[in-house]
Structures are given as structure tokens and as C-alpha cells.
C-alpha positions as CSV (number, residue, x, y, z in Angstrom):
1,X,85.2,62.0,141.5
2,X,86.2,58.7,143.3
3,X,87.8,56.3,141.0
4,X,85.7,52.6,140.7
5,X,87.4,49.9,142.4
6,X,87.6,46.4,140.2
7,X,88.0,43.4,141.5
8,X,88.6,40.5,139.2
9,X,87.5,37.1,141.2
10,X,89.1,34.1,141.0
11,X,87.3,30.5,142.0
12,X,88.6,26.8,141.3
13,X,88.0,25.2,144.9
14,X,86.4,22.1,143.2
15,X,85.4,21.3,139.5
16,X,84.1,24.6,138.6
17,X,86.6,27.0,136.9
18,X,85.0,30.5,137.7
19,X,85.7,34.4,137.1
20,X,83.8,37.4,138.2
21,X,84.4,41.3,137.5
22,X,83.2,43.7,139.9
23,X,83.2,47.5,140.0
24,X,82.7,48.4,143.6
25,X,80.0,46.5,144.4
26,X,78.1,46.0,141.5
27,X,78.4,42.5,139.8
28,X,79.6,43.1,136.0
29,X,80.5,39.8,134.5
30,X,80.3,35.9,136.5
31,X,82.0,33.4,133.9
32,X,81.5,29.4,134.9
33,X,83.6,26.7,133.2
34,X,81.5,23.6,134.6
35,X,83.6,20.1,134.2
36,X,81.6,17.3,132.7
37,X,84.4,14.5,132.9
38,X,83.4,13.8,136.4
39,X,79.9,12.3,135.8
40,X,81.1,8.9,134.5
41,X,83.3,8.6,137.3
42,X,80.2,9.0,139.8
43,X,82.2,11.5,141.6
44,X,84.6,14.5,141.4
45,X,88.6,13.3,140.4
46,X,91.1,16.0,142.1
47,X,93.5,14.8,139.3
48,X,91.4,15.4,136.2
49,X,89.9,18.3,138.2
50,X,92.9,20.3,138.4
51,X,94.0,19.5,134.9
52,X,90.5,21.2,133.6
53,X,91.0,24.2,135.7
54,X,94.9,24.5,133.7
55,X,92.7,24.2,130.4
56,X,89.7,26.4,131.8
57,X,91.3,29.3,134.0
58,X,92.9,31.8,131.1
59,X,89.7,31.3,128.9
60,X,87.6,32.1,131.4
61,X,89.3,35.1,133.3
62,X,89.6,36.4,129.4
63,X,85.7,35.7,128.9
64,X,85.3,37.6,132.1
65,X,87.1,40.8,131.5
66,X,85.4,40.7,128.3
67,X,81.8,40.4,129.1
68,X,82.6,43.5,131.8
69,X,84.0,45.9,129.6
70,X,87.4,46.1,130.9
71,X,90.8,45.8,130.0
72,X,92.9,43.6,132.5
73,X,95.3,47.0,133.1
74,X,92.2,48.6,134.6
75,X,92.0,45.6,137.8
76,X,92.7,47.3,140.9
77,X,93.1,44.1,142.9
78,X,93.2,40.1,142.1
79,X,90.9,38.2,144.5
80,X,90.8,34.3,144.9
81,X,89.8,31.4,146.4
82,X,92.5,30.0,148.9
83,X,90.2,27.3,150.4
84,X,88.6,25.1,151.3
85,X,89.0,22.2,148.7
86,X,90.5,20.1,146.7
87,X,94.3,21.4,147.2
88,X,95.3,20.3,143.4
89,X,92.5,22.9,142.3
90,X,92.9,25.2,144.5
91,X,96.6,25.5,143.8
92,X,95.9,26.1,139.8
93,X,93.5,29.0,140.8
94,X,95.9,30.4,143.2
95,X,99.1,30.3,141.4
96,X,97.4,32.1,138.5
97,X,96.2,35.0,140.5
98,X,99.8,35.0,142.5
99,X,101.2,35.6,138.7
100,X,98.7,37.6,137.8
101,X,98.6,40.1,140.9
102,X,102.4,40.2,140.8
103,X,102.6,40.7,136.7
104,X,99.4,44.0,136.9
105,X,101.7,44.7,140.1
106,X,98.5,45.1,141.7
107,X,97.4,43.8,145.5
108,X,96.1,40.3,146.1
109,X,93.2,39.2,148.4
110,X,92.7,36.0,149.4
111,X,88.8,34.4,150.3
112,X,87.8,31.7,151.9
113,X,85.1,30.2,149.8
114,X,82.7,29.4,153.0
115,X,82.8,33.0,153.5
116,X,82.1,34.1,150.2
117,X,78.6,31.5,150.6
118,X,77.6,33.9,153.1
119,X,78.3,37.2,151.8
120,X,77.0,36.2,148.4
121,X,73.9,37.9,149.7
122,X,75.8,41.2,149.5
123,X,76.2,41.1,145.5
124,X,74.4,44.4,143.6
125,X,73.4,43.3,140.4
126,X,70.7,44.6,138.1
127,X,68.5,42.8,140.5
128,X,68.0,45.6,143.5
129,X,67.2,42.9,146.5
130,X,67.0,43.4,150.4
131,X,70.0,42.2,152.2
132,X,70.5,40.5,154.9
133,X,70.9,43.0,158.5
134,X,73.6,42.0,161.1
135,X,73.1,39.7,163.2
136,X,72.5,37.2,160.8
137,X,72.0,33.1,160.7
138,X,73.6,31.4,158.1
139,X,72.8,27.8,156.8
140,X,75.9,27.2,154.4
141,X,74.7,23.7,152.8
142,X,77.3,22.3,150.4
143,X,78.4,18.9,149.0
144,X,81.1,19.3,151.5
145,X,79.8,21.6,154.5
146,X,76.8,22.1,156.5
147,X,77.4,24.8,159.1
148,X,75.2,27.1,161.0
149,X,77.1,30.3,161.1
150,X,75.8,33.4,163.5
151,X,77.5,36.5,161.5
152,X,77.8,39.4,163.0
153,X,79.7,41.6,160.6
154,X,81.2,40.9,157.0
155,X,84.1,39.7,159.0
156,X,82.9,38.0,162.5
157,X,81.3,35.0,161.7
158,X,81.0,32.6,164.4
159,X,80.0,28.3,163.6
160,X,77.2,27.6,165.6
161,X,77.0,24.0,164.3
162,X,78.1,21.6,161.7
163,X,78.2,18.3,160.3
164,X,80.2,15.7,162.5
165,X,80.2,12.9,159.5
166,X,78.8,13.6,156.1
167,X,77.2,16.8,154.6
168,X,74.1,17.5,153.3
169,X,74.6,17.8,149.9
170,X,76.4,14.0,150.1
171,X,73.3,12.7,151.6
172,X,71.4,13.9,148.9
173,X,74.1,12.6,146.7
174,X,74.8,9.4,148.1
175,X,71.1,8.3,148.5
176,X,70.8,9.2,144.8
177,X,73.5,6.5,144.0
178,X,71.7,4.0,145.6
179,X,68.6,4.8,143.7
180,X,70.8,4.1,140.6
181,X,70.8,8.3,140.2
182,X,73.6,9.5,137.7
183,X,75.9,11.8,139.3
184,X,75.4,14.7,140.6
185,X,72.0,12.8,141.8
186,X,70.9,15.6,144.7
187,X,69.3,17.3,141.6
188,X,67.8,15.0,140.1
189,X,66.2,13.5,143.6
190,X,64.8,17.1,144.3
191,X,63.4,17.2,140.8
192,X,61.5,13.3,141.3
193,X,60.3,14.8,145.1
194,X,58.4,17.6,143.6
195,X,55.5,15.0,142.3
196,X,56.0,12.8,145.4
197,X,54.7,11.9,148.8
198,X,57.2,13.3,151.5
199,X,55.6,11.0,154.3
200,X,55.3,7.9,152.5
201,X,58.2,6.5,153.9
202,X,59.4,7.3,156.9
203,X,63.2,7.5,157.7
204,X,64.7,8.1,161.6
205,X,66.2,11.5,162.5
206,X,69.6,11.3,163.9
207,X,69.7,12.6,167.7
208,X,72.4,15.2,167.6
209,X,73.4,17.4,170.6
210,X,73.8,21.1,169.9
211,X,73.5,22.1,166.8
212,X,75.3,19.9,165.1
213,X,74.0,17.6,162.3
214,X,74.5,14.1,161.2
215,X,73.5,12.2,157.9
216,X,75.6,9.1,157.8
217,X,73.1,7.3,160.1
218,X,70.1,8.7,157.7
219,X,72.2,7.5,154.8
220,X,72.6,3.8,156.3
221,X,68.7,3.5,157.3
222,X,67.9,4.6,153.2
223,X,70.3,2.2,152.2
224,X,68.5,-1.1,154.4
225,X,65.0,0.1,153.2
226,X,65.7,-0.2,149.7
227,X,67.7,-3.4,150.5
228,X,64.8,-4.7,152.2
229,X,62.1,-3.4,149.6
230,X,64.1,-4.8,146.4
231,X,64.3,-8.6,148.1
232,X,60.2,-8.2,148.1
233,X,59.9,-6.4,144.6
234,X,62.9,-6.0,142.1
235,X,60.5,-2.9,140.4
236,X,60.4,-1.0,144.0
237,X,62.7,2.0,143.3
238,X,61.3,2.7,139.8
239,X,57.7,1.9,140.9
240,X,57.8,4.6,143.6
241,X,60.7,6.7,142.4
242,X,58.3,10.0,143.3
243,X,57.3,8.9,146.8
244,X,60.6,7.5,147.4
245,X,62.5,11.0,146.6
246,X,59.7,13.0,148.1
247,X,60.5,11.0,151.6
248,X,64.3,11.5,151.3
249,X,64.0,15.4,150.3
250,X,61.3,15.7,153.5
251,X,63.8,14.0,155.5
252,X,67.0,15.6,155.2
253,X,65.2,19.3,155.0
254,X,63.5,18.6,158.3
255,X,67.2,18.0,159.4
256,X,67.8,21.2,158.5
257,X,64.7,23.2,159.8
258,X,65.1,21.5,162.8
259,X,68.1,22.7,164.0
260,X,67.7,26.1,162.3
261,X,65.0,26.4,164.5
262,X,66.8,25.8,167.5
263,X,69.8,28.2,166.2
264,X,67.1,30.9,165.8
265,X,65.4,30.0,169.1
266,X,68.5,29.7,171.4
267,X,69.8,33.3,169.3
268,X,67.0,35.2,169.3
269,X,68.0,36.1,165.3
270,X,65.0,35.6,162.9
271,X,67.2,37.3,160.1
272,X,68.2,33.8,157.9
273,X,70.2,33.8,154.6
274,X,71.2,30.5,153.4
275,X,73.9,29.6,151.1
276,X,76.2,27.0,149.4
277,X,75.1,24.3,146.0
278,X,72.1,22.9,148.2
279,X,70.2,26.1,148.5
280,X,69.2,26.1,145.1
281,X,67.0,22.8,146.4
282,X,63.2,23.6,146.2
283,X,62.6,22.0,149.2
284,X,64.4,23.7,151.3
285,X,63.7,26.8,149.4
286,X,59.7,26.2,150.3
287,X,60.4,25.0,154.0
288,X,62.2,28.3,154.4
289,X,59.5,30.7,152.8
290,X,57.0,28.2,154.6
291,X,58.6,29.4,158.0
292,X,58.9,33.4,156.7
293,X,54.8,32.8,157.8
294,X,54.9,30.3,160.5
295,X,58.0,32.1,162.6
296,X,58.3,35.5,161.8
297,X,61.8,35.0,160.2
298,X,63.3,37.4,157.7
299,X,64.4,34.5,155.1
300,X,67.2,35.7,151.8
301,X,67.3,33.2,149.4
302,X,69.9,33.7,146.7
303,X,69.7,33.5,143.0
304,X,70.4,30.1,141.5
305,X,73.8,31.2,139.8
306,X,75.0,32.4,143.3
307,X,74.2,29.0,145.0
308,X,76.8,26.7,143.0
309,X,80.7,27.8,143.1
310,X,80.7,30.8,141.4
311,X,83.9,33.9,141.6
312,X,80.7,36.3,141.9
313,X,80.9,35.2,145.8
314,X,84.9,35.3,145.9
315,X,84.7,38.8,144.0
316,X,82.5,40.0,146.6
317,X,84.1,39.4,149.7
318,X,87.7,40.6,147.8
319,X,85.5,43.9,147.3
320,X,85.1,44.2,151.1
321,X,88.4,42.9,152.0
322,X,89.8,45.8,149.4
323,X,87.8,48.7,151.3
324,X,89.9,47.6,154.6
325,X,93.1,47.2,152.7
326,X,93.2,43.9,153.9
327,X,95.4,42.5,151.2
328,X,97.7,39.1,150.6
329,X,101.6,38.4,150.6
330,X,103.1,36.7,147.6
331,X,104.1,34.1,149.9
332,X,100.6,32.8,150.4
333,X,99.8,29.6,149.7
334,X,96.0,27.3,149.3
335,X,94.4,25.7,151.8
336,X,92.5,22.5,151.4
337,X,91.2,22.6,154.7
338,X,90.3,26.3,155.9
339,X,87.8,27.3,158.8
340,X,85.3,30.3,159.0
């Protein structure tokens, strides 16, 4: 009988300290430590980031471990996330599972986190879902990346776009600041749009070459309405908070749609999976299901829990990566910037 593989999964790319257990494929435990510090701030700190993940990390690999059943002698590999991020985190999450890997005396695999977005699709859990069938198109929307990726295979991904300025889930984010939006505000504008009026204001779409996107132009355009709108009524944003949402949300998703219809045009690929803290936007969620009907596409949505950083994604990804003994040298080091 074959012995199960486990994978303990490692994530601290941002504010998020995560751990995930795996046997084989099969998702066992996926452990968040979310960071609250950040929201008085109006924005993530990489210092007090990476002093959370030091308090977080051995809590939550522990939690982990104990929520799957397993004892951390029974690990046959350490996987985690080298990058992309915020290097201070990233070096807390990879110097524990160097010293971890190297203390079990047990193989190391590093992940890039953009990858583990798109192969989150790939996780088994008790939920027994269609995955996605190579070729693939992948829309990986994130507070830091907006990328259309063609996959081929686990491991041949090619970018088929991406953001030249901001991403998407900082246009959500930034236009909820100048609504006066605590932070994270993407949520909370996605939450106001669902009892608004996408077309009662109108905002320019940026004109793009390719497939590559633009917000910063989208971002300026919100910021001069309101501007405009407040010298005529001081009440304007909370009188049409709704509509006002509703038009951003309709905005920035036809963005999206947009060139995801081009990427599936120019391709020929209808199979879609999205992936990254934006997809668990309802917008977007409809506009994809909304064009399951209109264009014949094959659309994989993920569970909410797999959207946001998680070490479900990283764990997957290390599970693959273990099946081609494609393992890590101790030498390794993070990443802050780190292409598909």
C-alpha cells in the first residue's frame, strides 16, 4: 500500500499568517492568522506585518497539525511561500520552514504565491468540484496583481496581460478611501453595489493595448467626480453611497470582462478559473456566471477561503511540486518580487 504524502504549507507573503496540511491531495486542515493592526493605519505596515507573522507563525503551524490529525514527525515535505510580497514577511515564513525542513530533515519546496492563485482550483476537499481542464485562462485579481495567465499544465503558465500601473483590488481599495471607506474598503464597496445602480454614473474606460489593464486613470476620473459633486452638495457620497458603489463595481468588472473576453477570443480557450482576494467579489462572480450563458465558457469560481491568502494554495502546488521531486536547497532565499 503506497504511503500518503503530507505536505505542511506555509504562507506569510502579506498580513496573513497561514498553515495548511495536506495528505496527497486532499485538503486536511487551512489555519489563518488575519492581522487587524493594519486597519487604523488605512493600509498594510511591512514592519508591524512581519512582527505579527514572528507572533502568529508557531501558533498557527501548531493549530494546523492539530486540526489534521498529525504529528509534525509524520510531514514528508515543508512547502512555502518564497514570493511575491512584502520581503520582511516573506522572510519570517521562509526562515521558519528553512528551520523546520532542515530540523524534520525532510525536503523543502518553494511556491510562488501567484501560482498557488491558480492551482487553488486543484484543492480536493470534502467538496467534490469540477476542475479546471488544460488549456486554461486565468484572471489572478489581487490587491497587488491583475494578470491574465494562459496555463497549459500545472507548471507552464504563460502572462497574457497585466496591470501596467495599479491593480484591481487597489482600485477597489483606493476609491473606497475617497468615499471615506475604512480599510480594506473593496469589501465594503462591493457590499454598498449590491443595492445600487451600476449605470448611474458613468466613469471612462482606459484604452489599453493588448491585454493589459490600467486603473490609475479610472482612479483619477472617481476621484474629480466626487470632487466636483461635493463642491455642489456636501451630502453627495452618503446620499448616493449605493449608486455610487454600484457605478464603481460595474466599472472596474467591465475592465475585467473586457479583456477576458478578448484573451478568450484571441485564444480560442472558453475554460476560465479565476483567482486571487478580488474573486471573492460578487460582481465579478455574477459577470462571470452571466457569461457561462452568454459565451459558452466553462467558468471555476473558488470557494471564499481559497480567494484571500491562504497556505491551502501554497500546500497544493508543494503537493505537485513533491510528485516531480522538485524540491528546494537550504540556500534559498524570498523573493519580494517573483514572476509566473
Amino acid at each position: 500500500m503506497k504511503q500518503p504524502i503530507y505536505i505542511l504549507a506555509i504562507e506569510s507573503s502579506c498580513d496573513d499568517t497561514a498553515a495548511a496540511v495536506f495528505k496527497d491531495d486532499l485538503l486536511l486542515s487551512n489555519v489563518v492568522a488575519s492581522q487587524k493592526i493594519h486597519q487604523e493605519y488605512g493600509g498594510v505596515v511591512p514592519e508591524l506585518a512581519s512582527r505579527a507573522h514572528q507572533q502568529h507563525i508557531l501558533p498557527v503551524v501548531h493549530q494546523a497539525l492539530a486540526k489534521a490529525n498529525i504529528d509534525k514527525k509524520d510531514v514528508s515535505a515543508i512547502a512555502f511561500t518564497r514570493g511575491p510580497g512584502l520581503m520582511g514577511s516573506l522572510l519570517v515564513g521562509t526562515s521558519f520552514a528553512k528551520s523546520l525542513a532542515l530540523g524534520l530533515n525532510i525536503p523543502l519546496i518553494e511556491v510562488n504565491h501567484l501560482q498557488g492563485h491558480v492551482l487553488a482550483h486543484f484543492i480536493k476537499d470534502e467538496m467534490d468540484k469540477p476542475m479546471p481542464e488544460f488549456p486554461f485562462l486565468a484572471l489572478t485579481i489581487s490587491g497587488g496583481h491583475t494578470q491574465i495567465i494562459k496555463v497549459n499544465s500545472y507548471f507552464d503558465m504563460e502572462v497574457l496581460g497585466e496591470t501596467i500601473d495599479d491593480a484591481v483590488g487597489e482600485a477597489f481599495d483606493k476609491s473606497a478611501k475617497l468615499l471615506g471607506f475604512p480599510y480594506p474598503g473593496g469589501p465594503l464597496i462591493d457590499k454598498y453595489a449590491q443595492s445600487g445602480n451600476p449605470k448611474a454614473f458613468p466613469f471612462p474606460k482606459p484604452k489599453v493595448k493588448g491585454l493589459n489593464f490600467s486603473f490609475s486613470g479610472l482612479k483619477t476620473s472617481i476621484l474629480y467626480f466626487l470632487r466636483d459633486q461635493m463642491t455642489q452638495n456636501e451630502n453627495f457620497i452618503e446620499e448616493n453611497k449605493e449608486d455610487i458603489c454600484a457605478s464603481i463595481q460595474y466599472s472596474i468588472v467591465s475592465i475585467l470582462m473586457d479583456k477576458l473576453q478578448k484573451a478568450s477570443k484571441e485564444t480560442g480557450i472558453k475554460e476560465i478559473g479565476i483567482g486571487g482576494g478580488v474573486s471573492a467579489n460578487k460582481g465579478i462572480r455574477d459577470a462571470l456566471k452571466q457569461a457561462e450563458n452568454d459565451l459558452g465558457w466553462k467558468v471555476h469560481l473558488p470557494k471564499f477561503e481559497y480567494c484571500t491568502d491562504n497556505a491551502a494554495m501554497i500546500g497544493i502546488v508543494g503537493y505537485l511540486k513533491y510528485l516531480e521531486s522538485d524540491f528546494s536547497e537550504q540556500k534559498i532565499t524570498a523573493k519580494a518580487r517573483y514572476h509566473i
